[in-house]
C-alpha positions in Angstrom: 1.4 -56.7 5.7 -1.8 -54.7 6.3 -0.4 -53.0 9.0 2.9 -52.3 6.9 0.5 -50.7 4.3 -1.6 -48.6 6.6 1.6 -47.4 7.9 3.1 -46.4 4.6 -1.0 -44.7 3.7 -0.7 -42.9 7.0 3.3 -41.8 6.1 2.2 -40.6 2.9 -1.0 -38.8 4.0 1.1 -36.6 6.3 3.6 -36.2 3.8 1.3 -35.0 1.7 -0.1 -32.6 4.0 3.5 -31.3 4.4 4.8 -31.1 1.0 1.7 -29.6 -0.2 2.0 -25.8 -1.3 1.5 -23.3 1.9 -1.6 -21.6 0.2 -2.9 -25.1 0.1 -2.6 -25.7 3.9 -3.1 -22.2 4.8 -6.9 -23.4 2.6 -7.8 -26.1 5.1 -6.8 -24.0 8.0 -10.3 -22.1 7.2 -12.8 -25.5 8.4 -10.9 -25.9 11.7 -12.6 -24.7 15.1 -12.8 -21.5 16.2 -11.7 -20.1 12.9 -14.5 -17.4 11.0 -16.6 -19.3 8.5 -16.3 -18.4 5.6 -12.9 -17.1 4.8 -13.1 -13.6 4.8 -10.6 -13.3 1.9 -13.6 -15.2 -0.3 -16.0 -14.0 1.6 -16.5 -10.7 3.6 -19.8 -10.0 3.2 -20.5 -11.5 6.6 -18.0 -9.9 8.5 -20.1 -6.4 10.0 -18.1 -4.0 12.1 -20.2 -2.7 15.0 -20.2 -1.6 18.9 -21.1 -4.0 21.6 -21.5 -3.1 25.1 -21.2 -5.3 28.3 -20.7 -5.4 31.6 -23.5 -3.0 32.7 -22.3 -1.0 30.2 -18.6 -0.4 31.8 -16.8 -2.7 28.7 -17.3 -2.3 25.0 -16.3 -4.6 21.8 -15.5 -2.7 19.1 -15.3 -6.3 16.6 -16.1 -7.4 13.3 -16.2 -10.7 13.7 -12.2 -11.2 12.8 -10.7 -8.7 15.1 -12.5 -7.7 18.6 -10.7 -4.5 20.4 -12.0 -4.6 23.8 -12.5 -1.2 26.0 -13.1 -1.1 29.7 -14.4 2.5 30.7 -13.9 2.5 34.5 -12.0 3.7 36.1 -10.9 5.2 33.1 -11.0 4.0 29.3 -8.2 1.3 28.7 -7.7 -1.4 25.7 -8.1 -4.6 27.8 -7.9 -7.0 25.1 -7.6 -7.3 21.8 -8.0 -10.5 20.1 -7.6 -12.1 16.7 -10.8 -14.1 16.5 -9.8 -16.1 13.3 -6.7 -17.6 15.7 -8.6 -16.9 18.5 -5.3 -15.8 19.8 -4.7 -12.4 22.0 -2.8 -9.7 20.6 -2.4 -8.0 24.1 -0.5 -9.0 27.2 -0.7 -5.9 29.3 -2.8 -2.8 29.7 -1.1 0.6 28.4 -2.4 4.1 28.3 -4.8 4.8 24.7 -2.0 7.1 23.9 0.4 10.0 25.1 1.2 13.5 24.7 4.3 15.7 25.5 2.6 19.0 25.6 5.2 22.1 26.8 7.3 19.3 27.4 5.4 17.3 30.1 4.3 13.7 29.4 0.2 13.5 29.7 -1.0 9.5 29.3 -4.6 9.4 27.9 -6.6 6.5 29.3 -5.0 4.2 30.7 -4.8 1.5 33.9 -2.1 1.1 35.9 -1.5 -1.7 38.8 -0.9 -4.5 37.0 1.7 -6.1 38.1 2.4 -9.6 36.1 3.1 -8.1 32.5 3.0 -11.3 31.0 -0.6 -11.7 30.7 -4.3 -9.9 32.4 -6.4 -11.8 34.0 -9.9 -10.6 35.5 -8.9 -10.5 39.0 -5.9 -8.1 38.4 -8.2 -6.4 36.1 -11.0 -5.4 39.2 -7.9 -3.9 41.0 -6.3 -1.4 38.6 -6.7 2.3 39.2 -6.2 5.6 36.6 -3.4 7.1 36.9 -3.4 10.6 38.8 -2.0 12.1 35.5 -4.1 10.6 32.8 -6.8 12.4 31.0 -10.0 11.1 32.0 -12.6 9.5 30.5 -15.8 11.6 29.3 -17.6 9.8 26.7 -17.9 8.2 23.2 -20.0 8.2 20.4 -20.2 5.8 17.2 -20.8 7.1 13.3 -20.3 6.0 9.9 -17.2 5.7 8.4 -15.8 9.3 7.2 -14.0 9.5 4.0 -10.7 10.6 4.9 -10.6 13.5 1.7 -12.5 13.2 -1.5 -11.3 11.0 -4.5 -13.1 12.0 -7.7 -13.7 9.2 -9.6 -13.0 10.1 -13.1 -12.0 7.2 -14.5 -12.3 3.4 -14.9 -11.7 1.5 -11.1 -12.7 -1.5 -9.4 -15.9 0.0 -8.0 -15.1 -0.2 -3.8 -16.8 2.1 -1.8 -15.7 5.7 -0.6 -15.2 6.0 2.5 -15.1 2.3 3.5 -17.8 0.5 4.8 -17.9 0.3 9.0 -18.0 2.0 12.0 -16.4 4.8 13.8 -15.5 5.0 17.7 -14.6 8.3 19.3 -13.6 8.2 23.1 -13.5 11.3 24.3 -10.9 12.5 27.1 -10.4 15.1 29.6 -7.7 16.6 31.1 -6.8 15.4 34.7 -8.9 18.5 37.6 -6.6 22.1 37.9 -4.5 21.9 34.5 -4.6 22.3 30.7 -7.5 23.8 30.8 -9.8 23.5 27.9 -7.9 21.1 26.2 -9.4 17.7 25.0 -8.5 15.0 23.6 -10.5 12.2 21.3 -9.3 9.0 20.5 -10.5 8.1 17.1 -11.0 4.3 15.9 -12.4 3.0 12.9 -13.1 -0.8 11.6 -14.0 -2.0 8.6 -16.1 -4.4 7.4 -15.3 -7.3 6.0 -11.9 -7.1 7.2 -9.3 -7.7 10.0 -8.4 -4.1 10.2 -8.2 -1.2 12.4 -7.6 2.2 12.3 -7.0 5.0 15.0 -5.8 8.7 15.4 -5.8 11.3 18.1 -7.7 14.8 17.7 -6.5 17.5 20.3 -8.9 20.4 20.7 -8.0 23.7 22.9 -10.7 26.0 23.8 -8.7 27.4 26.6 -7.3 31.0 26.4 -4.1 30.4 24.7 -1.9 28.5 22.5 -0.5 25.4 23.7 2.6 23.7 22.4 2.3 19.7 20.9 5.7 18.7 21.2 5.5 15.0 20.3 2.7 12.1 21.0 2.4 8.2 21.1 -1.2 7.5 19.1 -0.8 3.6 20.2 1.1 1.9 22.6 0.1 -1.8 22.8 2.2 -4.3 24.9 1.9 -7.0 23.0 2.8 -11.1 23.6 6.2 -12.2 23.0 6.4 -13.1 18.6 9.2 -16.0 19.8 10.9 -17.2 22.4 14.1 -16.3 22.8 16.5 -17.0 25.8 19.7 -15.1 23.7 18.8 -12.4 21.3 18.8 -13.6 17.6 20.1 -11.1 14.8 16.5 -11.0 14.1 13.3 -11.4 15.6 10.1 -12.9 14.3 7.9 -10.7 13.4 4.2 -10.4 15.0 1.1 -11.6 13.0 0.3 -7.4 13.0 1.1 -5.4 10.2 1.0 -1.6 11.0 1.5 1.0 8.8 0.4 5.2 8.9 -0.3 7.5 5.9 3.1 9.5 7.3 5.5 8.0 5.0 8.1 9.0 3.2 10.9 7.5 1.4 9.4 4.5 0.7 9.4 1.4 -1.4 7.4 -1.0 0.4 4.9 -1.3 3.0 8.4 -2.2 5.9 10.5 1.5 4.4 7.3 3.2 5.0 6.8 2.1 8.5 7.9 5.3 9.6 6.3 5.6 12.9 5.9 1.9 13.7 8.3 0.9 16.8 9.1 -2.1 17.9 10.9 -1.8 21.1 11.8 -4.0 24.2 9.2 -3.2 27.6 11.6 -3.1 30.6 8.4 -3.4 32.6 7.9 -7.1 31.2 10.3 -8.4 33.3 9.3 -12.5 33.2 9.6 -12.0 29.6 11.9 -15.4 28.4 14.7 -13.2 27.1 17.3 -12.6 29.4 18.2 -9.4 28.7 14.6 -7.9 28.4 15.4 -7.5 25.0 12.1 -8.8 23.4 10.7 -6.5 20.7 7.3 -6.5 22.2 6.2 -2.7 22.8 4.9 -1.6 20.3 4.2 2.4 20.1 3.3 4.7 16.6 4.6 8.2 16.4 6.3 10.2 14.4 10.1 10.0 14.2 10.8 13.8 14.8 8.1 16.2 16.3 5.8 17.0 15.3 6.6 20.4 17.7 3.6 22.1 16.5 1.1 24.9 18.2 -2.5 24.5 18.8 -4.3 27.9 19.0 -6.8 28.7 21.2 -10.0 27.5 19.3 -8.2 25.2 17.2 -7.8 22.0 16.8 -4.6 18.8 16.0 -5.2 15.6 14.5 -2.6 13.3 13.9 -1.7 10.8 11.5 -3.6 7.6 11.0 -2.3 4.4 11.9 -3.9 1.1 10.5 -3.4 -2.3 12.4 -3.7 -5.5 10.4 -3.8 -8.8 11.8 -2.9 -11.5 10.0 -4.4 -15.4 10.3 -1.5 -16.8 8.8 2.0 -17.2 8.7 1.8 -18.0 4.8 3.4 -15.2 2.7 0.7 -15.6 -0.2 -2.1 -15.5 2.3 -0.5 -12.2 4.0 0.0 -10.7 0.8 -3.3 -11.1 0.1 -4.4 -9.4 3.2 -2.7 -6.0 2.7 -3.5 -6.1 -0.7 -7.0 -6.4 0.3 -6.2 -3.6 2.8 -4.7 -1.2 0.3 -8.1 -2.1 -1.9 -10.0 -1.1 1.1 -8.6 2.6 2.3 -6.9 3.2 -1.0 -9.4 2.4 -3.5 -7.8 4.9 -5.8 -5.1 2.2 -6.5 -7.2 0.7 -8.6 -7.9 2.9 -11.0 -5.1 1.6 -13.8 -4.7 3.5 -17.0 -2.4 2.6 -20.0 -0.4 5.3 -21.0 2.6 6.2 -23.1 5.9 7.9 -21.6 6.5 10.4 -24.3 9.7 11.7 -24.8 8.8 15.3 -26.6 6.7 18.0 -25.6 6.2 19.9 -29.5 2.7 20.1 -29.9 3.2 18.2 -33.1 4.5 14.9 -31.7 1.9 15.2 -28.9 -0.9 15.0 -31.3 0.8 12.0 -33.4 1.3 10.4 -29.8 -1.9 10.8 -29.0 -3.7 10.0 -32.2 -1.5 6.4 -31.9 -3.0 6.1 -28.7 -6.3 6.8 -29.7 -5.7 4.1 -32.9 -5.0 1.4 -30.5 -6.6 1.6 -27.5 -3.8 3.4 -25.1 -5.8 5.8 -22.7 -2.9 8.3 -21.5 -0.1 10.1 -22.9 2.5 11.6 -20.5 4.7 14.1 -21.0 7.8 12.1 -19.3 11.2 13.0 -18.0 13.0 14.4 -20.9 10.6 15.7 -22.9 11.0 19.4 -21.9 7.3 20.3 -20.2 7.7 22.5 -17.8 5.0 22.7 -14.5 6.2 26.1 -13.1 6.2 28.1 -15.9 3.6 30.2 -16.1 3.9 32.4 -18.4 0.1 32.4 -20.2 1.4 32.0 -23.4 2.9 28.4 -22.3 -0.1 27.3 -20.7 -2.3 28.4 -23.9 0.0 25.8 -25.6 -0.1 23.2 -23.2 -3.8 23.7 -22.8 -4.4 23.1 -26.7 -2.3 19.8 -26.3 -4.8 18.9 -23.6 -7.6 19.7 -25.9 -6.8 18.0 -28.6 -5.9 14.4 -26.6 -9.3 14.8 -24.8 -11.2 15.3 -28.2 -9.6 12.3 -29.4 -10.7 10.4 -25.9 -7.1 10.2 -24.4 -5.7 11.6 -20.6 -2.6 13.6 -20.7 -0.1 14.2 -18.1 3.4 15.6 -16.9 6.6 15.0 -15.3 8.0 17.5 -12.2 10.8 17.1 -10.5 10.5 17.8 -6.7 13.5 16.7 -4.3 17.1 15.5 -5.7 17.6 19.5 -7.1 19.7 22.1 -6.2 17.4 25.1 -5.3 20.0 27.9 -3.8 20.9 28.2 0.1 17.8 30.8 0.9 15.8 27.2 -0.1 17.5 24.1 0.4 17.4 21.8 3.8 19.8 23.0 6.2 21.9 20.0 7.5 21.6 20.2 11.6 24.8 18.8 11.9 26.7 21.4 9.7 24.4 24.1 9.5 25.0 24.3 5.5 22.4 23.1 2.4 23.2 19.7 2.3 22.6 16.4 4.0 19.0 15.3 2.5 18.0 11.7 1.3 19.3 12.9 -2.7 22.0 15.2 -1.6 20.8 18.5 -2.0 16.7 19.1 -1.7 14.4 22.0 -1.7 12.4 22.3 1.6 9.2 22.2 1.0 8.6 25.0 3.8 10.6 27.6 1.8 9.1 30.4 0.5 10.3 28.4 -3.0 8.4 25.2 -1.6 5.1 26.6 -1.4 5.6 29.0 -4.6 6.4 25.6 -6.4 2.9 24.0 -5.3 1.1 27.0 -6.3 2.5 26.4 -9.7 1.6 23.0 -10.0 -2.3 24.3 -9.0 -2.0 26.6 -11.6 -0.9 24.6 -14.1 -3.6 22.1 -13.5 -6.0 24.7 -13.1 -5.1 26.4 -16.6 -4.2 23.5 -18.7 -6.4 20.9 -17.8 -4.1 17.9 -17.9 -5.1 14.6 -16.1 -2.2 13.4 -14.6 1.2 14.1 -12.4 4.5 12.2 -12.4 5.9 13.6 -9.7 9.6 12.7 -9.4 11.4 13.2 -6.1 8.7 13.0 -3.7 9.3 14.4 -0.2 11.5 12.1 1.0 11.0 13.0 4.8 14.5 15.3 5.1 15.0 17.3 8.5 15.9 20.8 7.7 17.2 23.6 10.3 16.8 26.4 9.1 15.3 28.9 11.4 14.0 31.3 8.1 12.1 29.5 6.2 8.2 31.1 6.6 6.8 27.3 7.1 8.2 26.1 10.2 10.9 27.4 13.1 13.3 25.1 13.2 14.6 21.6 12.9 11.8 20.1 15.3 8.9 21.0 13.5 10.6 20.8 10.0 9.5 17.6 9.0 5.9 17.4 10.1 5.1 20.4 8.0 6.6 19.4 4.9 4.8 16.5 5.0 1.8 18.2 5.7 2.4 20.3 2.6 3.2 17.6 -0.2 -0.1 15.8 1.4 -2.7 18.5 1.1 -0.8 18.8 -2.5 -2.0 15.0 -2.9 -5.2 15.2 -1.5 -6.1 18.0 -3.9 -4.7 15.9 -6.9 -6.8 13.3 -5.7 -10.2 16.0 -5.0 -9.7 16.8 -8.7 -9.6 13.6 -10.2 -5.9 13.8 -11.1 -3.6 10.6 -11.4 -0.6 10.6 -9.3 2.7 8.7 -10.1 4.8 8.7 -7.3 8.1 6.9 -7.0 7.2 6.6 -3.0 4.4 5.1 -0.7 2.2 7.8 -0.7 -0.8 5.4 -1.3 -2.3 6.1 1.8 -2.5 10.0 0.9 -4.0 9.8 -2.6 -0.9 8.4 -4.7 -2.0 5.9 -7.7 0.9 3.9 -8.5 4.2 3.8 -7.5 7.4 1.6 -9.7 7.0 -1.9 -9.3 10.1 -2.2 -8.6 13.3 -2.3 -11.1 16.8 -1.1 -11.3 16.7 1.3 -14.0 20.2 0.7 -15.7 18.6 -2.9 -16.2 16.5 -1.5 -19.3 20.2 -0.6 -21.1 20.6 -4.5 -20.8 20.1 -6.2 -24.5 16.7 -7.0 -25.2 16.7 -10.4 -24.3 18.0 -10.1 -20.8 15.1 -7.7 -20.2 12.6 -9.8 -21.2 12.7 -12.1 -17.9 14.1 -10.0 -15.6 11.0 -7.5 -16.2 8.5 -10.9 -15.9 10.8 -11.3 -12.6 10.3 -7.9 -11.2 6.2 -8.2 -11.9 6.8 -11.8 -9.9 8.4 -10.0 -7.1 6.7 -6.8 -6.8 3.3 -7.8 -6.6 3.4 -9.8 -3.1 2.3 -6.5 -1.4 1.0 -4.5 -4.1 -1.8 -4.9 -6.7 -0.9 -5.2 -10.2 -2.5 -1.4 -10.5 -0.5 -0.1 -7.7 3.0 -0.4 -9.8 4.3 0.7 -13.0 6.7 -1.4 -15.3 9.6 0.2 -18.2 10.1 -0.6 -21.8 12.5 1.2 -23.6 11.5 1.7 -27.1 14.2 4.2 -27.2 17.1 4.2 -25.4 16.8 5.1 -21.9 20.1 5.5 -20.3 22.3 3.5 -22.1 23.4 0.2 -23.9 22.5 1.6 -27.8 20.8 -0.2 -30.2 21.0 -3.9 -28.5 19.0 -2.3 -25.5 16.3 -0.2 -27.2 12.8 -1.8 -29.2 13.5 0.9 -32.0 13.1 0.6 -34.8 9.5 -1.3 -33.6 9.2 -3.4 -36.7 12.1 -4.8 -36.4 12.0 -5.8 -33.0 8.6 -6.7 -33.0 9.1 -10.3 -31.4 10.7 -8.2 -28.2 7.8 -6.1 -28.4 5.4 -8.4 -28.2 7.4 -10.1 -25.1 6.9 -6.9 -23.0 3.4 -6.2 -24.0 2.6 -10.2 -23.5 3.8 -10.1 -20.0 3.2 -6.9 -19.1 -0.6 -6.8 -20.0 -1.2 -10.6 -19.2 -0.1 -9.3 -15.5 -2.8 -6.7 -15.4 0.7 -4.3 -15.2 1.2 -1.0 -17.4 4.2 0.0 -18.1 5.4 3.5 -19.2 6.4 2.5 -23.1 9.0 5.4 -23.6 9.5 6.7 -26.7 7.9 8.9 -29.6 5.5 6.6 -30.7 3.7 3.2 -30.4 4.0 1.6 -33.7 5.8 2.5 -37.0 4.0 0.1 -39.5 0.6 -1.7 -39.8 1.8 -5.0 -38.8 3.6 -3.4 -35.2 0.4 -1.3 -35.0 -1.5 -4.7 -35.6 0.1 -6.3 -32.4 0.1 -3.3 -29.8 -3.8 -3.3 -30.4 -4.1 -6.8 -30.6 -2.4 -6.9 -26.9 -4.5 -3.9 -25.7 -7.7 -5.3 -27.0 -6.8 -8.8 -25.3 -6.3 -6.7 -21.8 -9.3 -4.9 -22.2 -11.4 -7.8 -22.7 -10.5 -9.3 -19.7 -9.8 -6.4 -17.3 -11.4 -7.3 -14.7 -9.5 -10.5 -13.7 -6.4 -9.4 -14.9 -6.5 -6.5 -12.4 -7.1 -8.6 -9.8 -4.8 -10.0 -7.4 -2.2 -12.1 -8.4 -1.5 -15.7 -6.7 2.7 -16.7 -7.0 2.8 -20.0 -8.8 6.3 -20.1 -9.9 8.9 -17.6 -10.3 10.6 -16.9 -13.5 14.5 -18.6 -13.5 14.9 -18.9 -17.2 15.5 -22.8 -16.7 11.3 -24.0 -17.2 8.1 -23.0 -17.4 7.3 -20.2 -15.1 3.4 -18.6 -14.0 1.3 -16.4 -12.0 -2.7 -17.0 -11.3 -4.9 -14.0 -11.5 -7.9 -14.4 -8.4 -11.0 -13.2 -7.9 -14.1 -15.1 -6.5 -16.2 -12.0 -7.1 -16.6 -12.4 -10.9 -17.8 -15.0 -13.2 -14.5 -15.5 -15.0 -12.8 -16.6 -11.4 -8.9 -17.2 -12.2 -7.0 -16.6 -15.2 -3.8 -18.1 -15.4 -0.6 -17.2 -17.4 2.7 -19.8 -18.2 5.6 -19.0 -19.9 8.2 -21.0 -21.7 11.4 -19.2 -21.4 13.7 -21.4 -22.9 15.0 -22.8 -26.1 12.9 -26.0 -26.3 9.8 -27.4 -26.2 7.9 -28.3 -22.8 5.5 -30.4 -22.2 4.1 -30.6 -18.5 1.2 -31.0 -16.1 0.9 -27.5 -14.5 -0.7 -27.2 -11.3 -2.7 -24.4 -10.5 -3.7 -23.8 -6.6 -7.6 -22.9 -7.1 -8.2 -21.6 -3.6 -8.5 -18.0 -4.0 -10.8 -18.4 -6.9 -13.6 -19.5 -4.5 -14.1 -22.9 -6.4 -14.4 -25.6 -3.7 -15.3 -28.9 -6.6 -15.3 -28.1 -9.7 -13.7 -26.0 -12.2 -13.9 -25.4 -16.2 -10.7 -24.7 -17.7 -10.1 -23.0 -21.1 -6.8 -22.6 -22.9 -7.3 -18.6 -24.1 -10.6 -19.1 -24.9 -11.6 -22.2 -25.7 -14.9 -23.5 -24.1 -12.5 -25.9 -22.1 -13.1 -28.8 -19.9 -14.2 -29.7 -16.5 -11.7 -30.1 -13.9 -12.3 -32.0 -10.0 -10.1 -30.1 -7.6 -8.5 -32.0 -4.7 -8.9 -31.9 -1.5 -5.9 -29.2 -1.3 -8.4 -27.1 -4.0 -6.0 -27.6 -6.6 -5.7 -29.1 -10.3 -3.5 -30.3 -12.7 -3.9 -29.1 -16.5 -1.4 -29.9 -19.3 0.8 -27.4 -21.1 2.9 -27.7 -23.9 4.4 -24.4 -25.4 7.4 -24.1 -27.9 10.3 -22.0 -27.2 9.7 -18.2 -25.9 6.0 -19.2 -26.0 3.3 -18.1 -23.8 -0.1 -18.7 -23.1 -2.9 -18.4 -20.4 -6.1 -20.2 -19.2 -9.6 -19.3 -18.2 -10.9 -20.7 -15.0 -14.6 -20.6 -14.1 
């Protein structure tokens, strides 16, 4: 009998273990050997980035004490190992060159070793024997520095406060060509790592101080062999995916951090010939360059630098715990994704409804108005009566304490054939991501972004919704004064739209962007919707917008995506789809600006104005004033408790071990009934190990033990379409 009981105790123990949440087991992963104490995601105050050297000298660690990139510098500078030191598992299986050029179409490695012959693995021995190879740029150098700020951010309005640049250290390793060619060219190889943080950045800078121009046609910034993610015999439909997420700021086209992967490729190495698959098919190369290009010339006495790449490496397999590593990245070397206004899509651009609009936003607490799709502003005019007009709108919403902003189409127009993309297949305007599309290297393209400056310059609005970003399209045309031909085409188009970015961000303007351009100074992006969904009938959008929040904050931030509600109608479905008139729909209302606010989400509330009596104006500013007071941990990240399904009670967890107000959770009852449940909140990520106190939207609450999976278990009982949320500290 007792050994029938400790049987069962022991079957239940491991069940438990099992059964229990991911983010729970992914929590007591953190107190096993070898692992970082603390957990950086709580923690990273620890976690310094610096330069070690060893070996006489001849090695260097570039770590943090989560990642450590390894450098041996003789007989030329190579990557010899590159290890995830919260695993403690390696990241590299083979040596490859630091990176490679194509210059007048010769292939020039930089750094490197070659002679190993095993690919599977390096050990020291092999190591000692490798040579540079006779065509690799040579090692000169390095020096170490602070962290550079990529461009400037202006910070002109409310943000969580991180640092600009980052906090960590930069590595340059500087390269010379091989004796009797290129001469005056060299190259640097520039890494940075952060602190506090399992991530990596790196870019190329080519200087030529010889006598001429030399011609870039392509390069490879990173080439890391890298172990095998699985092991396959056959080749599955898909692979695994590494525990590295890589990413560059040249993206385009984009909806998530996988579409804007642009120059991430994960390819098969036919050198790696023990590999398990038969057909050397493993995905396990991985290089980052740009997909076309980027053909460009380097003058004598000037200089190239490429894109940056960023490498994160993930301690997990969890999908909560990953999430909340890029998010943490994005936080780190986008900090401007932060910054998270709420602002009104206004449907009118007469002076007179602008100053209503923004005198409703100043009544209840809305901090932007923008002049949305529809509404008739118009960026490239510039005729200086126009942007009088515009400027007095301006004027009046900042004397009132309120941001104003636009809407500008880019790409998806029809320009004329002197300025659209050329198709390379046909040779005719045609062929781009939204059918026809301006290229951004026409004589149009840049006359377009000089009217945007001047707009900005003259009016003094706050804020761009720019529609159509560059979606990355290839254009042909040999005419157009901003590049020569298809090669070089897309490179300098999305060189222009940057710089355009990077100035918005210099000036302290907000940038919505329906694309990834995060990484060059983009705010907020849609968090992700199918717009004929808001002709739906009010009740159906209800959910499914609580269901789009649920799903599109995995990888972003609530700040770093934008939600709909249709006061008027937006593209359809009449009066069943649209909010209007307010007062009468007030119940709907409130359901979007519960869910929407309680997610730390704004949403672009289209219409002509925010309330229509005192009671709708009542509950907008009762909803605003409830975000406000709690801004900080409601723009913080989000833990996935359960997804809405319409069926029972559904919940997200705010987290933040930073402040004193730690978690604040939100449940919803989306049905027709009553519920009355235990609700079980995983407490983790809040950075309560024992104890936590627990307050029903407000109330001074009671004391709760957490288990030993950090998690408790608080009662909830809501009537139909209720909601409410809890405090945790």
């Amino acid at each position: 009998m007792k050994k029938t009981s400790f049987t069962l105790l022991a079957l239940a123990a491991c069940l438990a273990v099992l059964c229990c949440s991911p983010r729970a087991r992914d929590a007591s992963r953190h107190s096993g050997p070898g692992s970082p104490s603390p957990d950086w995601l709580l923690s990273p105050g620890s976690f310094k980035a610096g330069v070690e050297t060893a070996d006489g000298a001849a090695t260097l660690h570039l770590t943090n004490g989560l990642i450590r990139r390894t450098f041996r510098l003789t007989p030329n500078a190579a990557t010899v190992d590159y290890r995830n030191l919260a695993t403690g598992e390696a990241v590299l299986r083979a040596v490859r060159p630091e990176a490679e050029l194509v210059i007048e179409g010769k292939t020039w490695p930089v750094g490197g070793l070659e002679g190993q012959v095993e690919q599977a693995y390096l050990d020291g021995g092999t190591l000692e024997r490798m040579t540079s190879a006779p065509s690799a740029f040579r090692f000169r150098d390095y020096a170490t520095g602070p962290v550079r700020a990529r461009f400037p951010w202006k910070r002109t309005r409310r943000s969580e406060g991180r640092p600009w640049p980052p906090a960590g250290i930069t590595l340059t390793m500087n390269f010379d060509p091989p004796p009797g060619v290129l001469p005056g060219l060299s190259v640097s190889v520039v890494y940075e790592l952060y602190d506090g943080i399992p991530l990596l950045a790196k870019r190329i800078v080519i200087r030529n101080e010889g006598p001429s121009a030399v011609r870039l046609n392509s390069f490879v910034s990173e080439v890391l062999a890298v172990v095998e993610p699985e092991s396959a015999v056959n080749s599955p439909l898909a692979w695994d995916p590494p525990g590295l997420h890589v990413e560059s700021d040249y993206a385009f086209l984009a909806d998530s951090p996988e579409t804007a992967a642009r120059t991430t490729f994960w390819l098969p190495d036919p050198a790696f010939t023990s590999q398990v698959n038969w057909l050397l098919q493993t995905p396990c190369l991985l290089e980052s360059r740009p997909p076309v290009g980027p053909d460009q010339d380097i003058a004598a006495g000037a200089s190239f630098e490429t894109f940056t790449t960023w490498e994160l490496l993930f301690d997990s397999t969890d999908r909560e715990r990953r999430g909340l590593s890029l998010r943490r990245m994005y936080r780190t070397i986008a900090p401007w994704v932060t910054e998270n206004p709420i602002f009104m899509h206004l449907k009118s651009s007469d002076l007179s409804v602008i100053r209503a609009a923004v005198d409703q936003c100043a009544e209840t607490g809305f901090e932007m108005v923008i002049l949305s799709f529809g509404s008739g502003l118009d960026m490239e005019n510039e005729d200086p009566a126009y942007l009088a007009q515009m400027k007095e709108a301006a004027d009046y919403a900042h004397g009132r304490g309120i941001e104003i902003g636009g809407y500008s189409l880019l790409a998806s127009r029809r320009i004329d054939d002197d300025t659209d993309v050329i198709d390379p297949k046909t040779g005719k305007p045609g062929g781009a991501a939204f059918g026809a599309s301006p290229c951004l290297e026409s004589r149009w393209g840049r006359d377009y972004f000089r009217k945007l400056r001047n707009f900005f310059e003259k009016t003094g609005f706050d804020m761009l919704e720019h529609d159509g970003s560059y979606p990355g399209d290839l254009c042909a045309s040999t005419t157009h004064p901003g590049h020569r031909g298809l090669a070089d085409s897309q490179w300098s188009q999305w060189r222009r739209i940057t710089e355009f970015y990077k100035w918005c961000r210099a000036r302290g303007i907000f940038l919505n962007v329906p694309d990834w351009y995060f990484l060059s100074g983009s705010n907020k992006t849609a968090m992700g919707y199918r717009e004929v969904n808001w002709s739906l009938p009010r009740e159906r959008q209800v959910i499914l917008g609580r269901q789009n929040i649920f799903d599109g904050t995995w990888q972003k931030t609530p700040s770093m995506g934008w939600m709909f509600v249709p006061l008027v109608q937006y593209q359809g479905g009449g009066e069943a789809a649209t909010i209007e008139p307010l007062s009468a729909h007030l119940g709907f209302y409130r359901a979007h600006l519960a869910q929407n606010f309680l997610a730390g989400v704004q949403a672009c509330y289209r219409g002509t104005r925010l309330f229509d009596t005192d009671t709708t104006k009542s509950a907008v500013k009762e909803w605003v004033e409830i975000y406000k007071s709690r801004r900080d941990i409601l723009d913080s990240d989000i833990v996935h408790v359960r997804r809405p399904d319409g069926r029972s009670l559904d919940g997200i967890l705010h987290v933040n071990p930073g402040l004193k107000t730690k978690g604040l959770a939100v449940v919803y009852n989306p049905t027709g009934g009553t519920i009355s449940a235990n609700w079980t909140l995983p407490l983790y990520y809040t950075g309560i190990a024992e104890f936590a106190k627990i307050g029903e939207r407000g109330d001074p609450g009671r004391r709760y033990s957490l288990d030993r999976f950090f998690r408790v278990e608080i009662p909830v009982r809501l009537g139909p379409g209720q909601r409410t949320w809890f405090i945790i500290e």
